[in-house]
C-alpha positions as CSV (number, residue, x, y, z in Angstrom):
1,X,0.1,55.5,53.6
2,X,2.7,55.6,51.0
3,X,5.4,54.0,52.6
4,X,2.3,51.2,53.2
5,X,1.5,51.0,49.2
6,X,5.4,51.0,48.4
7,X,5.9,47.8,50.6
8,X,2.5,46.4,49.0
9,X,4.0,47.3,45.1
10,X,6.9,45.4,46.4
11,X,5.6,42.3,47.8
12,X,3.2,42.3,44.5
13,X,6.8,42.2,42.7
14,X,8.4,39.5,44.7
15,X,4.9,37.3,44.6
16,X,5.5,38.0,40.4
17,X,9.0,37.4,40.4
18,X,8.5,33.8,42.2
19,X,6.0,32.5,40.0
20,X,7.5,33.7,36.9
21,X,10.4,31.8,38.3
22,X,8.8,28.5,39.3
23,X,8.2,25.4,36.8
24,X,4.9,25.1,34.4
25,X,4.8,22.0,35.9
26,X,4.0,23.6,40.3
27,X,1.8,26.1,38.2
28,X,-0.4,23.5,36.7
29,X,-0.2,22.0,40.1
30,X,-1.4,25.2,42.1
31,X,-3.8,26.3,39.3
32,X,-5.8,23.0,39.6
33,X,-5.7,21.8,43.1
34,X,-9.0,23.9,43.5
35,X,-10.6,21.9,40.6
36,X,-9.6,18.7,42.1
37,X,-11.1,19.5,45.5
38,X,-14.8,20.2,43.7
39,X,-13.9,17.0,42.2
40,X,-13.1,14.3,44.5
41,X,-16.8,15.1,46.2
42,X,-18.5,13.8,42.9
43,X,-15.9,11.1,42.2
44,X,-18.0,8.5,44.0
45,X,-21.3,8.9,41.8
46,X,-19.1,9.4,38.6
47,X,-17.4,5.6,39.4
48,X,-20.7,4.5,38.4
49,X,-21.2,6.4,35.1
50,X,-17.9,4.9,34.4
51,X,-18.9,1.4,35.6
52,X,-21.3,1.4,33.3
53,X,-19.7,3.1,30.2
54,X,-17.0,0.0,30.6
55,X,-19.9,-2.3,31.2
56,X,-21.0,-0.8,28.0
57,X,-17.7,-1.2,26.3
58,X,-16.9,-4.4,27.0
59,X,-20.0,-6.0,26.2
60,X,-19.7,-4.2,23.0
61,X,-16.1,-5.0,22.5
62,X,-16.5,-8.9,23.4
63,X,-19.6,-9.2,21.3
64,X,-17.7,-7.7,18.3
65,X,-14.6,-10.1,18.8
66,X,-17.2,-13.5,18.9
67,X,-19.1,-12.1,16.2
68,X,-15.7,-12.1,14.1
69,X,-14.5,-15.6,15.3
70,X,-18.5,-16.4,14.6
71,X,-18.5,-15.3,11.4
72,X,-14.5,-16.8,10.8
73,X,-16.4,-20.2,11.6
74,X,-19.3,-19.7,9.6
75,X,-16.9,-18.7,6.5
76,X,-14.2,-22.0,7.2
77,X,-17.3,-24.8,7.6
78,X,-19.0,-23.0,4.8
79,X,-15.6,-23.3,2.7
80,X,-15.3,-26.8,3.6
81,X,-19.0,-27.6,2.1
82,X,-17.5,-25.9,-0.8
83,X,-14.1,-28.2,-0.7
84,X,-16.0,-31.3,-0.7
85,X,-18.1,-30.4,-3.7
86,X,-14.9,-29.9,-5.2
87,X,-13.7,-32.6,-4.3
88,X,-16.6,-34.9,-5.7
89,X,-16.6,-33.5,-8.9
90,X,-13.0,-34.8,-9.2
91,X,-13.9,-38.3,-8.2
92,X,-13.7,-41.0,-10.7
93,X,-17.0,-41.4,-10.7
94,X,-18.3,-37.9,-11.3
95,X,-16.0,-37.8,-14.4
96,X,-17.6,-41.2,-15.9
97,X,-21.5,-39.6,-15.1
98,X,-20.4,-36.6,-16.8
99,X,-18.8,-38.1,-19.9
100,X,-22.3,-40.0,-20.4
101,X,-24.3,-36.4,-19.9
102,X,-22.1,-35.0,-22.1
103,X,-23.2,-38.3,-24.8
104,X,-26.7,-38.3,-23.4
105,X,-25.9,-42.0,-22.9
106,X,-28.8,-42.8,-20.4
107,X,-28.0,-46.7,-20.0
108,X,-25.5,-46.3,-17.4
109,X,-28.0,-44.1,-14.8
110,X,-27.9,-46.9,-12.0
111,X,-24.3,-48.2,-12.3
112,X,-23.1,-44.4,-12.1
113,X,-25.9,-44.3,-9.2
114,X,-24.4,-47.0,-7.5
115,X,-20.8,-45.6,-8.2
116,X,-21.4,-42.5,-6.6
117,X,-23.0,-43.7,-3.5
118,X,-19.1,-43.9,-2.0
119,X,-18.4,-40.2,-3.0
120,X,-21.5,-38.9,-1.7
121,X,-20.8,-41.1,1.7
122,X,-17.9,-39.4,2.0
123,X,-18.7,-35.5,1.3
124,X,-21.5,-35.8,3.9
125,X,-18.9,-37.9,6.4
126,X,-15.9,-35.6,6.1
127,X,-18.8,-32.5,6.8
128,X,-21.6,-33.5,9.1
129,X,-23.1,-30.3,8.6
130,X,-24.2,-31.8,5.4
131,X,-27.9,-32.8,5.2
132,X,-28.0,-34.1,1.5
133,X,-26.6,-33.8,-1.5
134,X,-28.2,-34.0,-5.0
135,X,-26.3,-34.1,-8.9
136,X,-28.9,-32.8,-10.9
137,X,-28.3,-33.7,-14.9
138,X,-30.2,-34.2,-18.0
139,X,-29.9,-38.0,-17.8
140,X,-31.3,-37.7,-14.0
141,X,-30.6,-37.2,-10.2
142,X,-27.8,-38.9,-8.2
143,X,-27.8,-38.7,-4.4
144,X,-27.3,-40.8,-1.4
145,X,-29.8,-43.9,-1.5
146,X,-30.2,-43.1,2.0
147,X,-32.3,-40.1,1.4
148,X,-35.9,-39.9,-0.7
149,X,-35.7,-37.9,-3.6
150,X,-39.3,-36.2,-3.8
151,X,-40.7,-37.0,-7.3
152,X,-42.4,-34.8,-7.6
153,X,-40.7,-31.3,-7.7
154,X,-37.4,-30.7,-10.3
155,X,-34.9,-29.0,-9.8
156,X,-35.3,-27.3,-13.2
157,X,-38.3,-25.8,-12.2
158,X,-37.1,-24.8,-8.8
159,X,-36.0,-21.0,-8.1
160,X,-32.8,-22.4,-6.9
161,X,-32.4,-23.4,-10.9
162,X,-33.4,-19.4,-11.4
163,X,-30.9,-18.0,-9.1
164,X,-28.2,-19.7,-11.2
165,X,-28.4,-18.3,-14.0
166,X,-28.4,-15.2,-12.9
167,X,-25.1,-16.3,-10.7
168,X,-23.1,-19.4,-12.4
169,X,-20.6,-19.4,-10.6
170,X,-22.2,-21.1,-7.2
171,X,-24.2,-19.2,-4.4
172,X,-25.8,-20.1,-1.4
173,X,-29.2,-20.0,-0.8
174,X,-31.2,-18.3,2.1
175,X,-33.0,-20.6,4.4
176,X,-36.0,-22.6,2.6
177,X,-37.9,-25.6,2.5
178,X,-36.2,-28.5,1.3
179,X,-39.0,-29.5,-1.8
180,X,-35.9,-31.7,-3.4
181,X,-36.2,-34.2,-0.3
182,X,-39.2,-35.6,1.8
183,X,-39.7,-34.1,5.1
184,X,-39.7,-30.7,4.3
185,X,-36.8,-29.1,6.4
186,X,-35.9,-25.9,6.3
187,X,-32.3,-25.9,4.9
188,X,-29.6,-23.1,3.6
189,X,-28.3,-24.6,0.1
190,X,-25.1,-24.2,-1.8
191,X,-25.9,-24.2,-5.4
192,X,-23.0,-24.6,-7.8
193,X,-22.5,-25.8,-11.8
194,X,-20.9,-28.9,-12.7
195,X,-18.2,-28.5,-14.2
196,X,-15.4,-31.4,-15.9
197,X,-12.0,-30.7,-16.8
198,X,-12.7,-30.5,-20.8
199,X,-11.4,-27.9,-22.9
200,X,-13.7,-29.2,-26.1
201,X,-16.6,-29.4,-23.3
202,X,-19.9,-27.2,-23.4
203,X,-21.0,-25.9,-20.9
204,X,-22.8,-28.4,-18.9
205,X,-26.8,-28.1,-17.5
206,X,-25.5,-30.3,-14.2
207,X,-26.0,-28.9,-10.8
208,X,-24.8,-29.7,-7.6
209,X,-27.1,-29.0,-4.6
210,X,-26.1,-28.9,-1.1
211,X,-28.5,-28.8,1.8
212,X,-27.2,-27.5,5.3
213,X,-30.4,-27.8,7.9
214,X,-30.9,-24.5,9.6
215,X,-30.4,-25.7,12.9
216,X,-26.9,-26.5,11.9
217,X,-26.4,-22.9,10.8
218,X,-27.6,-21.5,14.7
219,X,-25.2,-24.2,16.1
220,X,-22.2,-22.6,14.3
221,X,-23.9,-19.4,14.8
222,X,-23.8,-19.9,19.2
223,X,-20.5,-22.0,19.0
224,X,-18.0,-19.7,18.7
225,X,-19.4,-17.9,22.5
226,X,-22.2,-16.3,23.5
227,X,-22.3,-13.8,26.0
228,X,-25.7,-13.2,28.2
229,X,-28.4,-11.3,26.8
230,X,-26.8,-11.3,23.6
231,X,-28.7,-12.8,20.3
232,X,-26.6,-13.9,17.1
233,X,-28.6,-13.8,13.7
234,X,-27.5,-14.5,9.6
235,X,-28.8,-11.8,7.8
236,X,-28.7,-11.2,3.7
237,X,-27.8,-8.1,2.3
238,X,-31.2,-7.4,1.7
239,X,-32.1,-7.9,5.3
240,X,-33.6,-10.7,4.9
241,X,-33.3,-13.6,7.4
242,X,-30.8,-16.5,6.2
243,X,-32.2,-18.9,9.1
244,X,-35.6,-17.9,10.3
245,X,-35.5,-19.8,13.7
246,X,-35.0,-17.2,16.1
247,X,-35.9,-14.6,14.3
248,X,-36.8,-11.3,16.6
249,X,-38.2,-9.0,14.0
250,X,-41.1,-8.2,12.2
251,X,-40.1,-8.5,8.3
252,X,-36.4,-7.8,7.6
253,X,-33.6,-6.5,9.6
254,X,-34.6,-3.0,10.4
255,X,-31.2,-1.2,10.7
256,X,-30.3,-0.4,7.1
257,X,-27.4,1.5,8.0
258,X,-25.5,-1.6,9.6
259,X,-26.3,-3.7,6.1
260,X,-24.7,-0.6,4.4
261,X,-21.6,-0.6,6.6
262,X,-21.4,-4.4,5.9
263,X,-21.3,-4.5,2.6
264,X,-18.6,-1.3,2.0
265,X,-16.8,-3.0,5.1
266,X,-16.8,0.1,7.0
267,X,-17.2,0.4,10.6
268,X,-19.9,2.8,11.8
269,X,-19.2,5.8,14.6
270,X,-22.3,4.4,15.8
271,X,-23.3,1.2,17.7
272,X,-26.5,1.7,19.5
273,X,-29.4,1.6,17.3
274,X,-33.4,1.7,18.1
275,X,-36.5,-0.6,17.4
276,X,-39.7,-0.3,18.7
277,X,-38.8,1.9,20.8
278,X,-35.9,0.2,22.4
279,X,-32.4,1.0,22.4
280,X,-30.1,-2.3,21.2
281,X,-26.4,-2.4,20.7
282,X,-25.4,-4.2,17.4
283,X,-22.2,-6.0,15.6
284,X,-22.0,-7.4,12.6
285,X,-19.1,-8.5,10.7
286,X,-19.2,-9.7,6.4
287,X,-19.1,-13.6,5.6
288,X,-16.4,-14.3,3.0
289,X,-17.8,-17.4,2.0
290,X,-21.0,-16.0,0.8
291,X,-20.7,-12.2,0.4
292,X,-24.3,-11.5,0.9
293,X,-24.3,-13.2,4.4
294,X,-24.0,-10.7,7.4
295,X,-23.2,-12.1,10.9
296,X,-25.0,-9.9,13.6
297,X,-25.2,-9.6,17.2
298,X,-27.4,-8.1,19.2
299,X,-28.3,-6.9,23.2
300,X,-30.8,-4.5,24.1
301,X,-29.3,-1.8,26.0
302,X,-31.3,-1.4,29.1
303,X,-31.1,-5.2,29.8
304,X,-27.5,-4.7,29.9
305,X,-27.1,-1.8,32.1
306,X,-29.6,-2.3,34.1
307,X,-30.1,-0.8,37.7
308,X,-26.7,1.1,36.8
309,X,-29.2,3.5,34.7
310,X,-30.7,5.2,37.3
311,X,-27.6,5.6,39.5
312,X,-26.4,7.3,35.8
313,X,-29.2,9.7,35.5
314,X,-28.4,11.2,38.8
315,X,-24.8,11.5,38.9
316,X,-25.0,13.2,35.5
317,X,-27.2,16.0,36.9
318,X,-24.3,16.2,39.8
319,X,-21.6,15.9,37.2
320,X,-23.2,18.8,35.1
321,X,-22.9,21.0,37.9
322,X,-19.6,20.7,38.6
323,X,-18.6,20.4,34.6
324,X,-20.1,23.9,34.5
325,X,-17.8,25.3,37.2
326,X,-15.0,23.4,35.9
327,X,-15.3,25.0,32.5
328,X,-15.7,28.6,34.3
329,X,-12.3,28.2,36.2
330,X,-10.7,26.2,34.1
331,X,-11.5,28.6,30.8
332,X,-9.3,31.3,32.7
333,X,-6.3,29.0,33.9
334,X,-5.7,27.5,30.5
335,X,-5.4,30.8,28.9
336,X,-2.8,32.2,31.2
337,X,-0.6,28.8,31.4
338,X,-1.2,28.2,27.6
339,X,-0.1,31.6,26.1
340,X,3.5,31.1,25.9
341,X,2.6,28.1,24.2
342,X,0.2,29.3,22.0
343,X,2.9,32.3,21.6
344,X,5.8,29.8,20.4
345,X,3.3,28.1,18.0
346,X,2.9,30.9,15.7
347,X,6.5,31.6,15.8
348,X,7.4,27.7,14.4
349,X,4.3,28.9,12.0
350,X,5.7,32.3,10.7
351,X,9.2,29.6,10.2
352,X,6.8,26.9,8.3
353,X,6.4,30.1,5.8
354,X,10.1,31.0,5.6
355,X,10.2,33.9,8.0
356,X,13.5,32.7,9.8
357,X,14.0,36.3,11.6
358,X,11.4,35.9,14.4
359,X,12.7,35.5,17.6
360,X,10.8,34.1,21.2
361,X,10.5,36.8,24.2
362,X,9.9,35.5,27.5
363,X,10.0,37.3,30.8
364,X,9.2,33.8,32.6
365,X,12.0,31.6,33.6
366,X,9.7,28.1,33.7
367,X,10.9,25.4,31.1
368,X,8.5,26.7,27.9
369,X,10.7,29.5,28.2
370,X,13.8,27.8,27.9
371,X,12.7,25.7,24.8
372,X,11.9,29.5,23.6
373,X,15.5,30.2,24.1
374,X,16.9,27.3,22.8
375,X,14.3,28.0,19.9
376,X,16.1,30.6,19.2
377,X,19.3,29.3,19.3
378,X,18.2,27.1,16.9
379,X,17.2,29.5,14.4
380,X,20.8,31.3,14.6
381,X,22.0,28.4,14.0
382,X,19.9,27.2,11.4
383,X,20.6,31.0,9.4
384,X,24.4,29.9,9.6
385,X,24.1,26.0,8.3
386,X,21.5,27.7,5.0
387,X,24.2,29.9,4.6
388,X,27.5,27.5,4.9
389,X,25.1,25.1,2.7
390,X,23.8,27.1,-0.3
391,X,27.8,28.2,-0.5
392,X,29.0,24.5,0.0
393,X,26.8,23.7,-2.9
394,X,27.8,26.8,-5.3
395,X,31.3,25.3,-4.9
396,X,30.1,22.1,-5.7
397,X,28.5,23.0,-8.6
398,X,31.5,25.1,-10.0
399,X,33.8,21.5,-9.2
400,X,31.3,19.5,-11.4
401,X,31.5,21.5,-14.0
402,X,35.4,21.7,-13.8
403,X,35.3,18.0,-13.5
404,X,32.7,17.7,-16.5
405,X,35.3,19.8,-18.9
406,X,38.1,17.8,-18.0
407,X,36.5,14.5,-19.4
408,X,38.1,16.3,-22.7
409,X,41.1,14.3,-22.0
410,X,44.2,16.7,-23.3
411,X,45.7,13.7,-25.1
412,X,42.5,13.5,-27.5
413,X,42.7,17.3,-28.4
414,X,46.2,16.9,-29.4
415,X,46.0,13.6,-31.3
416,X,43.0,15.6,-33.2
417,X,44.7,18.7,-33.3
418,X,48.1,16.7,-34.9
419,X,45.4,14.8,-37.2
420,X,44.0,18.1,-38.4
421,X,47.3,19.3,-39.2
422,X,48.6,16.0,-41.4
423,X,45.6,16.4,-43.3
424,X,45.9,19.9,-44.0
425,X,49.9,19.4,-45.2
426,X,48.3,16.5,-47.2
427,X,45.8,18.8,-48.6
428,X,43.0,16.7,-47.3
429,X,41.2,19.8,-46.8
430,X,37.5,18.3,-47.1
431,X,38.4,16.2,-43.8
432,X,39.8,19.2,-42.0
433,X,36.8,20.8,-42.3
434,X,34.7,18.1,-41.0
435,X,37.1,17.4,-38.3
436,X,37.2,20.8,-37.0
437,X,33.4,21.4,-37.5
438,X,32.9,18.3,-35.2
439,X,35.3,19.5,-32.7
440,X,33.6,22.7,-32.4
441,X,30.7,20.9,-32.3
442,X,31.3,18.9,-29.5
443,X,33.1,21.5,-27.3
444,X,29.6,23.7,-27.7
445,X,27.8,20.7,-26.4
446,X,30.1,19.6,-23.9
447,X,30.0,23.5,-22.4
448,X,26.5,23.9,-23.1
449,X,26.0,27.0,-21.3
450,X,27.2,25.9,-18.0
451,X,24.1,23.9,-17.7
452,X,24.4,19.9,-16.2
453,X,21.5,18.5,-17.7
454,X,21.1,18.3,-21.6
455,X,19.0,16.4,-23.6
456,X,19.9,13.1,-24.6
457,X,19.6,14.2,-27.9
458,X,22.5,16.6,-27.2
459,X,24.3,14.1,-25.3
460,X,23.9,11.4,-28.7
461,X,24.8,14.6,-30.8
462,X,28.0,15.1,-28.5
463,X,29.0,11.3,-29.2
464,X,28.3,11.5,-33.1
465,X,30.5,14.4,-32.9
466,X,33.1,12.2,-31.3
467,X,33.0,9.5,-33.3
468,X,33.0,11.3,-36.6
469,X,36.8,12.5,-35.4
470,X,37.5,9.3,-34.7
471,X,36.6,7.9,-37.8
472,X,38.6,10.3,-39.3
473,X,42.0,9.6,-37.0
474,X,41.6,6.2,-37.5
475,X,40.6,5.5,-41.1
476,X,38.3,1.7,-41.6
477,X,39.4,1.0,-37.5
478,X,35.7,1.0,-36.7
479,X,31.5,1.1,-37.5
480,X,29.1,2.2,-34.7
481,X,24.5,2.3,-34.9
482,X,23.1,4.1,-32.4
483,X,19.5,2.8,-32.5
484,X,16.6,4.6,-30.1
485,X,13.5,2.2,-29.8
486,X,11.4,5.4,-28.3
487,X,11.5,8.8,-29.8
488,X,10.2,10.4,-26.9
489,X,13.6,9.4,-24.6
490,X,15.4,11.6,-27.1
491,X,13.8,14.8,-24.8
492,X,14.9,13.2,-21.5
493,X,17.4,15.1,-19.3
494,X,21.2,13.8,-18.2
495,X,24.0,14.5,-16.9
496,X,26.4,15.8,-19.9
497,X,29.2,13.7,-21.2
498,X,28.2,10.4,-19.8
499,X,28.4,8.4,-23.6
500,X,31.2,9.8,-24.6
501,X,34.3,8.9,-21.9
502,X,32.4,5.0,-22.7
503,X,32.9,5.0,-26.2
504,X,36.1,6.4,-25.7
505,X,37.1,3.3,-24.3
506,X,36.3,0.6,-26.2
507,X,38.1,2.5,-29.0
508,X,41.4,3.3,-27.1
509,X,41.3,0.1,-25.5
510,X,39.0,-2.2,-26.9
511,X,40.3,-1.7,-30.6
512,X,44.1,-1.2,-29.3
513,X,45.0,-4.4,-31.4
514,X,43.2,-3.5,-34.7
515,X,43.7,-1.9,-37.8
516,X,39.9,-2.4,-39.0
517,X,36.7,-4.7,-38.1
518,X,36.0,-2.9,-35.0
519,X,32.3,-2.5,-34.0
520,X,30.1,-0.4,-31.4
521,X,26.6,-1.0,-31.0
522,X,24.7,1.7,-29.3
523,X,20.6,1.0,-28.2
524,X,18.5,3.7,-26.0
525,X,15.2,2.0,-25.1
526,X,12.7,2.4,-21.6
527,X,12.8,0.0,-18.2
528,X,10.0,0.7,-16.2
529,X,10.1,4.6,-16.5
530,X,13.9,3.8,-16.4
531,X,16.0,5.5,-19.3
532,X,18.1,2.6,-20.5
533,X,21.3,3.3,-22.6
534,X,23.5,0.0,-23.7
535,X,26.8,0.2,-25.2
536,X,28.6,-2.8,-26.5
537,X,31.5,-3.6,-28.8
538,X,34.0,-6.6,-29.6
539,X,36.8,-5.6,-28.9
540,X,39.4,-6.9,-26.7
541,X,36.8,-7.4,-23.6
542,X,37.5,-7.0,-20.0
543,X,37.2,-8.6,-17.0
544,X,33.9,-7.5,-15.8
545,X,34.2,-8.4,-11.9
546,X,37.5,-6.4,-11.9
547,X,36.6,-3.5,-13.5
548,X,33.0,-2.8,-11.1
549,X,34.9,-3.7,-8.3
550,X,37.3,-0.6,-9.6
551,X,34.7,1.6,-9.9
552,X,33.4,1.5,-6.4
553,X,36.0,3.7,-5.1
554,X,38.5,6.5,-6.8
555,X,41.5,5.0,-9.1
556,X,45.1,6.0,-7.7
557,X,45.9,6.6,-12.1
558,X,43.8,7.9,-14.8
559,X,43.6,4.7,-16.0
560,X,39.6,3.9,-15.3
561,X,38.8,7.0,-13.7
562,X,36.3,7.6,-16.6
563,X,33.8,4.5,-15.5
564,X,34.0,5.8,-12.0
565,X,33.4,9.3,-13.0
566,X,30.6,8.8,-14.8
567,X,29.5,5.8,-11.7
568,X,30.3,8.7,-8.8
569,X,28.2,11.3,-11.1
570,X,25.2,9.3,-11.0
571,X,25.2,8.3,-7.4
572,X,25.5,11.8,-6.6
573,X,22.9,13.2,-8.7
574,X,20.3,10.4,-8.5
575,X,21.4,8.1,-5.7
576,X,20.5,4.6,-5.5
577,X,17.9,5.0,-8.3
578,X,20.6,5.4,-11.4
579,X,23.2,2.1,-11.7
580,X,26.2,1.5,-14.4
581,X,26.6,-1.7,-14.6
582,X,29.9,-3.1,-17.0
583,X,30.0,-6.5,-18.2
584,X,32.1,-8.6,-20.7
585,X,35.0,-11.5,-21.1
586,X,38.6,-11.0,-21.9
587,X,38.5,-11.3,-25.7
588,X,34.8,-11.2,-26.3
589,X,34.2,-7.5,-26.0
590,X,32.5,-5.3,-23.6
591,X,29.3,-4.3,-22.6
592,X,28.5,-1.1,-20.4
593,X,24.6,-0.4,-19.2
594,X,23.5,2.5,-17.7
595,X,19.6,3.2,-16.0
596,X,18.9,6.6,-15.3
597,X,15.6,8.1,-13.9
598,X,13.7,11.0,-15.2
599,X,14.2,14.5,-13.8
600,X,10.4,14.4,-12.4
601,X,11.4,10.9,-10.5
602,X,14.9,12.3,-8.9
């Protein structure tokens, strides 16, 4: 009996060992070939709840695409009704009626009648759709002499005149009775002001009416495609019907929901929608032409599914069945083939929060276990790049700030130094003092604490520091302004000792041939959120092409290593978002720009 358990422990083990061994892949294939055997029994019945989910879909999908091109046609012929009103009121004609309503010259009414006759011909030719149009002014109504004008109804006392007041700038009207015109069609009308390209103009009281008949509007409405059983109505905002012919419902448009979604533009979760007591499937898309206008379609559902229903009703009862022992099965497997997945998850969440010392434990061998392992290769690896990094960038650091001290070119401390000494044999002791005040000055700046950003009104301080010496070693050679056009830049943050290597060269080179006249012009002012710093002077110039083409890459001499210092700095600190631009002509002085974002923008 025991040697029989010990051989049973041991197949156990070598049963364990092979699956641990096997791929997730052959386990997901073993662990649901017994749910794909229950299912290929009900496959046959649940073909038809698909058939008629796609049946469904696509009716729903290809109604919604000819309700847009519907409603793209509606919009463009509606646009073009609006084009050739346009259009007439820039005729020749239209101007010369509008000059006399403008005079209240009544004498001309027929010979401007007659005029218009050809531009009315022509709106209604270029747009068949057009039933009639009518000028209405104070001197009287123009149309086509081909149409009756009834008598006995004005437009002024109309409720299209009503509805433009309260929208001047053109509408259209919902379908009515034509009372402008005998016969008393029902006709959609575009309503707009008259207008006449007059500065010194008032407002005019003309009107320009636009009848459309409603059959027109169901023309455009079916000529984009209609697909069987499907029904395509112009609705207002309000729900109201546009064109009443063909009209299904009692009152308005019962789904308020879909106007809703209209309006906003949004598209509903929902498409199926009931009325009295049927279920109907619905699309619906906004005119642009006339905002208010809502182009809908609409199939009842069980017209479109048909016999499929009842084949649906009883494969769902057979599909719940084996959905229920689906999910009992199924509930077990997933847990066992998605823990180590579910266990590698947390790990990459405990590294979201910074805990880099977890580590993936596996005794599988499928592939989730190996991305565990190279998981954690990764991390080592990723614990050794930090650490080279946050070491690369201490370096860095400490070579920016070696760099940003030797801007204080040697040469300038011993030309001050040998200034301050001369002065001092001469017993100009009132400029010694001020000299060596600045020079301590600017060397507290320039250290500043071992910080890289200052103020730039430490950075201007630094450079008033500068020039004071200056002034000082050479007496009358030059004037400077620094002028800030907003007072708030001054608490903006820069890189230190950007002005000052500038400055320092149109006065070593710039004023190399002077004795006195020299001039540098310094303005600090705001480009979209930009910090924008100008430096110019007239000096001896530059050539400008030269000089940026130096700066794009280290000088083999000193000589220009400042622009491209101050360039590199930049780049390195802000990237593409700072530029240094340097300008200027040989013998007309130099001009240097610089654009620097804020620290929040970096």
């Amino acid at each position: 009996m025991h040697t029989f358990t010990a051989y049973g422990r041991q197949i156990r083990r070598q049963i364990a060992g092979r699956y641990y061994r096997i791929s997730i892949k052959q386990r997901i294939l073993f662990s649901f070939i017994a749910l794909i055997t229950l299912s290929i029994s009900a496959m046959g019945s649940f073909s038809y709840w698909i058939a008629a989910q796609e049946i469904e879909d696509n009716a729903y999908a290809g109604s919604q695409e000819t309700v847009s091109k519907t409603a793209q046609l509606l919009d463009s012929r509606l646009n073009d009704v609006a084009l050739s009103v346009q259009s007439l009121m820039l005729s020749d004609a239209y101007r010369k009626m509008m000059l006399d309503v403008f005079s209240h010259d009544v004498s001309n009414y027929y010979v401007h009648l007659s005029d218009l006759q050809y531009v009315l011909s022509q709106a209604m030719f270029n747009e068949p759709i057009i039933e009639n149009v009518l000028i209405v002014t104070p001197i009287g109504d123009f149309y086509s002499t081909t149409q009756i004008r009834a008598q006995d109804h004005s437009f002024y006392d109309s409720e299209l005149y009503g509805l433009s007041k309260e929208t001047p700038g053109g509408y259209w009207a919902k379908g009515h009775y034509d009372r402008l015109f005998t016969g008393g069609q029902r006709v959609v009308s575009f309503v707009i002001r008259g207008i006449y390209e007059n500065p010194y103009t008032p407002i005019s009281n003309v009107f320009i009416v636009v009848n459309i008949r409603e059959n027109r509007i169901n023309e455009l409405l079916n000529q984009g495609g209609q697909q069987a059983g499907w029904d395509y109505y112009l609705v207002s905002g309000e729900g109201e019907a546009v064109v009443e012919s063909r009209w299904p419902f009692q009152g308005r448009f019962p789904w308020k929901p879909v106007l809703a979604e209209a309006a906003t533009e949004t598209r509903a979760q929902e498409r199926s929608y009931s009325y009295e007591g049927k279920e109907y499937l619905v699309n619906y898309k906004s005119s642009t032409a006339s905002p208010g206008w809502i182009v809908s379609g609409m199939q009842s559902r069980d017209q479109l599914l048909g016999k499929l229903q009842r084949v649906q009703r009883i494969t769902l009862y057979v599909i719940a069945v084996f959905l229920l022992a689906t999910w009992l099965i199924s509930g077990q497997l997933t847990s066992v083939l998605l823990k180590p997945l579910l266990k590698l998850r947390r790990l990459m969440r405990k590294v979201e929060e910074n805990q880099l010392s977890v580590v993936y434990e596996s005794r599988y061998e499928d592939e989730v276990a190996q991305v565990g392992y190279q998981f954690n290769r990764m991390m080592s690896e990723i614990k050794v790049l930090i650490a080279d990094v946050k070491a690369k960038e201490e370096d860095k650091r400490h070579a920016e700030i070696r760099a940003l001290t030797a801007q204080m070119e040697p040469h300038f401390l011993y030309n001050t130094l040998n200034t301050i000494y001369c002065k001092s044999v001469m017993g100009e002791n009132d400029d010694v003092n001020e000299m060596i005040l600045s020079l301590s000055q600017m060397f507290q700046i320039g250290l500043s604490g071992g910080k890289d950003l200052i103020p730039l009104e430490d950075e201007l301080s630094h450079m008033r520091q500068y020039f004071a010496i200056q002034q000082k070693c050479y007496e009358g050679l030059f004037e400077y302004t620094v002028t800030i056009k907003d007072e708030t830049l001054l608490l903006r943050l820069l890189p230190k000792i950007i002005l000052q290597p500038v400055v320092e060269n149109s006065i070593q080179h710039g004023f190399s041939d002077r004795t006195a006249g020299g001039r540098i012009d310094i303005t600090v002012g705001r480009e979209r959120e930009l910090l924008h710093i100008c430096i110019t002077d007239n000096g001896l110039g530059l050539d400008a092409a030269r000089v940026n083409l130096g700066m794009a890459r280290a000088p083999q001499s000193k000589k220009g290593y400042a622009l491209f210092n101050i360039r590199h700095r930049l780049t390195l600190y802000y990237g593409a978002e700072a530029r240094m631009e340097v300008g200027g002509e040989p013998g007309k002085g130099s001009r240097t720009d610089l654009w620097i974002p804020s620290e929040e923008e970096k």
